[in-house]
C-alpha positions as CSV (number, residue, x, y, z in Angstrom):
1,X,0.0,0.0,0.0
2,X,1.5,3.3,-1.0
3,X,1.0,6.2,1.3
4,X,0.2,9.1,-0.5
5,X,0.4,12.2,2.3
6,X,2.7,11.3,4.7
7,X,3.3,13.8,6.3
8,X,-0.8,14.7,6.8
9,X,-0.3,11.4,9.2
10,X,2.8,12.4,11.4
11,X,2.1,16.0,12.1
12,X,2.1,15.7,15.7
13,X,6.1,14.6,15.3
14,X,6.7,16.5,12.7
15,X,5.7,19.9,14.6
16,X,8.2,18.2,17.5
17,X,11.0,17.8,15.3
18,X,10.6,21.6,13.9
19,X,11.2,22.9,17.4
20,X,14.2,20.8,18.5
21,X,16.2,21.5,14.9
22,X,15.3,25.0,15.2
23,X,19.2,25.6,16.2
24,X,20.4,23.6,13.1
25,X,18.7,25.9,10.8
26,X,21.0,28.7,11.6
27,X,24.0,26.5,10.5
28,X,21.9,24.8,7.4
29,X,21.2,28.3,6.3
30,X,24.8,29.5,6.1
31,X,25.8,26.1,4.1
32,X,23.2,26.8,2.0
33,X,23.7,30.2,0.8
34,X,27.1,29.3,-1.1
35,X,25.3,26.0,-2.5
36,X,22.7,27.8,-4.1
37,X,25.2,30.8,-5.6
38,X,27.9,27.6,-7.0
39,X,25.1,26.1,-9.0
40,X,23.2,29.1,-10.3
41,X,26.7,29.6,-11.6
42,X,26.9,26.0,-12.6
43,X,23.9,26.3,-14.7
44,X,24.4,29.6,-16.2
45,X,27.8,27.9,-17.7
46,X,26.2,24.4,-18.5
47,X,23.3,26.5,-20.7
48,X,25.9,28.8,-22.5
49,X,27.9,26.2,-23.4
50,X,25.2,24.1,-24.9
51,X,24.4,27.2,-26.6
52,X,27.8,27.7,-27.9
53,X,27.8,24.2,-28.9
54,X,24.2,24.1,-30.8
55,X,25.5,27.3,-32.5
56,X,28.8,26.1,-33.6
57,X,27.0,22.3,-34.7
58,X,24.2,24.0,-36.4
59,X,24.8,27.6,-37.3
């Protein structure tokens, strides 16, 4: 049997969880941050070169 909401089920430990990590979100937070700039930057490269290379196959 395949569970669709989960989480509907478990919100009782799920609201328990939330308070306890609320420390840890400080520090996941300031990992994130340079994660999300390193593969905007990632992506922005990976399109322009498939862009250079579409350009330089087909044009």
């Amino acid at each position: 049997m395949i569970k669709l909401f989960p989480n509907l089920l478990y919100k009782k430990k799920d609201r328990n969880l939330s308070s306890s990590k609320s420390g840890l979100d400080k520090k996941d937070n300031n990992i994130s941050k340079p994660l999300i700039v390193s593969g905007f930057i990632i992506s922005l490269t990976s399109i322009f070169l498939l862009l250079f290379t579409i350009n330089n196959k087909f044009g």
